[in-house]
C-alpha positions in Angstrom: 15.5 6.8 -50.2 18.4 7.5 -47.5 15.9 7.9 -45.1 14.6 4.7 -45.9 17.9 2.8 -45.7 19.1 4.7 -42.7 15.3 3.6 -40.6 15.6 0.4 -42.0 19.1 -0.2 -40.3 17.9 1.4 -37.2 14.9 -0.8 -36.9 17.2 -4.0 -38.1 19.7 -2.8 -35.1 16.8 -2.8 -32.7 15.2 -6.2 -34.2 18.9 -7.8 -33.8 19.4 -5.9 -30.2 16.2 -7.2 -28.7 16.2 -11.2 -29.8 20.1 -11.0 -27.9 18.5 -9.3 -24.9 15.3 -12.1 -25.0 17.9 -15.3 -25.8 20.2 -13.5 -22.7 17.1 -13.6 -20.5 15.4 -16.6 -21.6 18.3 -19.0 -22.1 19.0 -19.8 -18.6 15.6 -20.5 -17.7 15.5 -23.1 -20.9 18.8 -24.5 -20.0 17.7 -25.3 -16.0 14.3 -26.8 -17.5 16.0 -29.3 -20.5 18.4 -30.3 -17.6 15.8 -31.1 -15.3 14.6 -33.6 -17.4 17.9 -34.9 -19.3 20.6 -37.5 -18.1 22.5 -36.1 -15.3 25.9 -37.4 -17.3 25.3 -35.4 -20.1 24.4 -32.3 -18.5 27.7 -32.7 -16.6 29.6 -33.1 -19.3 28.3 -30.1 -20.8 26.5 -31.8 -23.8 22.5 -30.8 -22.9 22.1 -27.0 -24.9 19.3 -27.1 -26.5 16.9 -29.7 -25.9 17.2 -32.4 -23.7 19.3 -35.5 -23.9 18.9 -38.9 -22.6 15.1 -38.2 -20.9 14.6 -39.2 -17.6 12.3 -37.9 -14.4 14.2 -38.8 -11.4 14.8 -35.7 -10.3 11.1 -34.5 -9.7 10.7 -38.2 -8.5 13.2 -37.7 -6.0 11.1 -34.6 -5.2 8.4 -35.5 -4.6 8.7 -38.4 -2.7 8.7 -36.0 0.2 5.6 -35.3 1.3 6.6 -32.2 3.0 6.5 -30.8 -0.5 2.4 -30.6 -1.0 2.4 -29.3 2.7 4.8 -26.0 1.3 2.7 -25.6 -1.5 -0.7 -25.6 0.7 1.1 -23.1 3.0 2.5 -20.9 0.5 -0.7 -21.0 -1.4 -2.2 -20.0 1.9 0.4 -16.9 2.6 0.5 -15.8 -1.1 -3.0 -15.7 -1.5 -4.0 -14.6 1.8 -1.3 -11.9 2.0 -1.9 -10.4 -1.0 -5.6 -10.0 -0.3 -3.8 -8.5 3.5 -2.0 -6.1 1.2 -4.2 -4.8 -1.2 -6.5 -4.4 1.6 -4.2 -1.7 3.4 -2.4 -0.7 0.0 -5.4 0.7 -2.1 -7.1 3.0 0.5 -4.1 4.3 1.9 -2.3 5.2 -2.0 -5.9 6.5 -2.5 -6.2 8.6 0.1 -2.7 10.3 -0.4 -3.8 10.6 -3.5 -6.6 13.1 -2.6 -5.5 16.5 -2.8 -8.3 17.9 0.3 -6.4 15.6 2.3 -3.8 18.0 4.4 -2.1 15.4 6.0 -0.5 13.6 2.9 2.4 15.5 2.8 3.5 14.5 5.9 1.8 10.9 5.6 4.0 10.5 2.2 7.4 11.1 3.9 7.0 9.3 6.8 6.1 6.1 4.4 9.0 7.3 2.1 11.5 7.6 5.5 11.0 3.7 6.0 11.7 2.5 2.4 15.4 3.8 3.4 15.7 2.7 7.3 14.6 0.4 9.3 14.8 -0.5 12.9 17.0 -3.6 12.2 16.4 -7.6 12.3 16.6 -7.4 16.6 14.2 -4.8 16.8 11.7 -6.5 14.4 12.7 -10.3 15.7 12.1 -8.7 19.5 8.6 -6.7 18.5 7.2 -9.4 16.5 8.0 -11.7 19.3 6.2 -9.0 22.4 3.0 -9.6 19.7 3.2 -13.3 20.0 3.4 -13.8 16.2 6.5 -15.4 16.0 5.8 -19.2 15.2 2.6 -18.4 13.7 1.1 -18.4 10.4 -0.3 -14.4 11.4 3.7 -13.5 11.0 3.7 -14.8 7.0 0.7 -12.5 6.6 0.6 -8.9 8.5 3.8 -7.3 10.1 5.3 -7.2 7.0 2.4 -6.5 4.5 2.4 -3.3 3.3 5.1 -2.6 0.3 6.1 1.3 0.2 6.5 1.1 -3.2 3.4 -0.4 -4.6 1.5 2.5 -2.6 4.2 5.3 -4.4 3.1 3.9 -7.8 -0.7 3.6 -6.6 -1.0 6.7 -5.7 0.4 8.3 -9.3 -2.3 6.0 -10.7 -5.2 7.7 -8.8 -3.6 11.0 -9.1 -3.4 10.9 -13.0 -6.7 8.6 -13.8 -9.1 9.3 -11.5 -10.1 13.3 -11.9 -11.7 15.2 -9.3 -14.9 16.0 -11.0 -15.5 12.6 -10.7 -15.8 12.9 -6.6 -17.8 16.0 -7.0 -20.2 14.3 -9.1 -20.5 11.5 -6.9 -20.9 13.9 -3.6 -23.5 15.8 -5.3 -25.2 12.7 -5.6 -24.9 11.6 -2.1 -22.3 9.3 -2.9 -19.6 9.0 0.5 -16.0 8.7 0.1 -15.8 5.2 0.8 -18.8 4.3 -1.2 -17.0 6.3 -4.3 -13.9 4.3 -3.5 -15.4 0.5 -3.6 -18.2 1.9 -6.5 -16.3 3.9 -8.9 -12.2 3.7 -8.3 -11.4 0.6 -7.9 -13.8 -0.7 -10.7 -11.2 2.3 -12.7 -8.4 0.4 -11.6 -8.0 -3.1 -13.0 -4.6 -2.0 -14.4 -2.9 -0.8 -11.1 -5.2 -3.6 -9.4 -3.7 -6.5 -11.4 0.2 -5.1 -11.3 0.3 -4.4 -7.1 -1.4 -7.7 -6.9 1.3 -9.6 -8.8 3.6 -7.7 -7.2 2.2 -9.1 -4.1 1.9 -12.6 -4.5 5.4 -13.0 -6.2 6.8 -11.6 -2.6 4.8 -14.3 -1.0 5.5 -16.9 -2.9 9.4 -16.4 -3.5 9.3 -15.3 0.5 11.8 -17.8 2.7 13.8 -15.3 4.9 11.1 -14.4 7.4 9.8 -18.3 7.6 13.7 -19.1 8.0 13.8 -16.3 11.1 10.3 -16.7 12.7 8.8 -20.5 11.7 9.8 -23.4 13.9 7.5 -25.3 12.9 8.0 -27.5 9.5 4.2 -27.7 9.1 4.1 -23.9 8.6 7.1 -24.0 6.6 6.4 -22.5 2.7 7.6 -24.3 -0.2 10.3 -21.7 -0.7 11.8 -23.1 2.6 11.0 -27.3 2.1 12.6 -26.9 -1.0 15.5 -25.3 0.4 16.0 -28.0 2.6 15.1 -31.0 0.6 18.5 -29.0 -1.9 20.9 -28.8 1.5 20.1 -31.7 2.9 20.1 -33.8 -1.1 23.7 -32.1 -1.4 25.3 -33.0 1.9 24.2 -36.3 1.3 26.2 -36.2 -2.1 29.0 -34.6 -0.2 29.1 -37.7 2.4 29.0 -40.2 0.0 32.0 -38.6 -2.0 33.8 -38.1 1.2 33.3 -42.1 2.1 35.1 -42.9 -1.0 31.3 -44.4 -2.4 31.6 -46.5 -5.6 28.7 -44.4 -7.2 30.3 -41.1 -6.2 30.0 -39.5 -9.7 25.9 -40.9 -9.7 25.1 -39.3 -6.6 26.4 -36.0 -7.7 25.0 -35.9 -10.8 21.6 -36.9 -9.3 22.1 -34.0 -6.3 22.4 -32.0 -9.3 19.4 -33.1 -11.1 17.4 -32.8 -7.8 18.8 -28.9 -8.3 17.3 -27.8 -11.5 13.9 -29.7 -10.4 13.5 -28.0 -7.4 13.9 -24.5 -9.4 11.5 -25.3 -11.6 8.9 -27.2 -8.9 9.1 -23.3 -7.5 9.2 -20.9 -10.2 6.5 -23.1 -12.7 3.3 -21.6 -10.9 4.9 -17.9 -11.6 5.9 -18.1 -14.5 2.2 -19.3 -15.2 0.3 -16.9 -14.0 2.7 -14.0 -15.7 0.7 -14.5 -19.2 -2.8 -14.0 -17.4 -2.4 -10.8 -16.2 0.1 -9.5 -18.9 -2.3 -7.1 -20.9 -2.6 -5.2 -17.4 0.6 -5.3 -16.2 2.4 -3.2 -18.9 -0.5 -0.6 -18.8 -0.2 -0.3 -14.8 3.6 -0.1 -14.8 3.7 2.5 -17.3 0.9 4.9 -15.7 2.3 3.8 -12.5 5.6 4.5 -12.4 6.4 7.0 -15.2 3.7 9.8 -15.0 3.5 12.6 -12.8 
């Protein structure tokens, strides 16, 4: 019976310890999204909390009436999809094959990928070598210098080393199988877990990725959304700060409208994520966990 109370508490303590975590995590996201949508006066004066007040759209309205906003998403749609496919492309063989214990060169191979997850050559270096390659300016510069993720290839290759056994290859080299039909027939059809968790991996990079457009793109038709909406926000807030500084009637409206145009354009970005986070979900715990905690 003691034990019985005693787990009871425990698993009450737990119950009560993860709902706070979930409410700490989830709240802020609620908050941004019910003020998006509510009367920029009340969400000012602090009265919007749990669901909206005073409904109104002008925010996203304001958003997208600039059309540079369906040109982001086409290019980030573009870099996201295309990168990641750029990624898993180099990814996958290479954790495979440092996965392979006959492969004598992995030790080495392993710490000179490791050795670049800790330094780097710099932002010159990189702005001068990208620029020798002619990829600055360019939608190649969204896509490849940058596409391999040291990580993801760590956590691949603990995958392959703890799922995919070696009688397996002999098996399939008995059978005249080669290594790279074994690899496209056999280990990545094994690998829908991993697959699924890199890839996501991948495409959240992409998508949330404004820094490299901000020091290599020019050009606002090669701009990602990341980036338009980053300057539809600076430029919708130095237009509140001008009228505020010319003494404008409406000063406290065009605030409180810069700030609506705020919470839209954080949910304009994040909405597609957060959407595709569900789809893949049953994978991504399972590759995480063989990933990154075995071996």
């Amino acid at each position: 019976m003691k034990r019985q109370s005693s787990e009871f508490l425990y698993n009450f303590i737990n119950i009560l310890l993860c709902v706070f975590i979930v409410i700490v995590v989830i709240y802020p996201v609620y908050f941004v999204a019910i003020a998006s949508i509510s009367n920029p006066s009340s969400v000012a004066n602090g009265n919007v909390w749990l669901y909206p007040k005073g409904f109104t759209m002008m925010g996203y309205e304001e958003i997208m009436k600039d059309a540079r906003i369906w040109m982001g998403y086409k290019n980030t749609l573009i870099y996201a999809i295309g990168g990641m496919l750029i990624s898993m492309f180099f990814t996958m063989p290479a954790a495979y094959a440092l996965s392979r214990k006959d492969f004598k060169a992995r030790g080495f191979l392993m710490l000179y990928f490791t050795f670049t997850m800790f330094f780097n050559g710099g932002l010159i270096p990189t702005y001068l070598t990208v620029k020798n390659f002619h990829l600055d300016n360019t939608i190649w510069v969204m896509l490849i210098p940058f596409s391999v993720n040291v990580y993801n290839i760590i956590i691949s290759r603990t995958f392959y080393q703890n799922n995919i056994p070696g009688e397996l290859l002999e098996a399939a080299i008995l059978d005249g199988c080669s290594n790279i039909r074994f690899f496209i027939k056999i280990v990545l059809p094994l690998s829908k877990a991993i697959l699924a968790v890199v890839s996501l991996y991948y495409i959240v990079g992409y998508w949330n990725e404004y820094f490299k457009a901000l020091i290599y793109l020019r050009e606002d038709k090669l701009y990602p959304l990341q980036m338009v909406l980053r300057d539809i926000l600076v430029r919708n807030q130095a237009y509140a700060s001008g009228q505020l500084g010319a003494g404008a009637s409406a000063e406290g409206s065009v605030q409180q409208k810069a700030d609506l145009v705020k919470y839209g354009v954080i949910v304009v970005s994040s909405l597609p994520i957060i959407i595709i986070y569900p789809l893949i979900q049953k994978y991504f715990e399972k590759g995480v966990m063989i990933g990154s905690l075995k071996g």
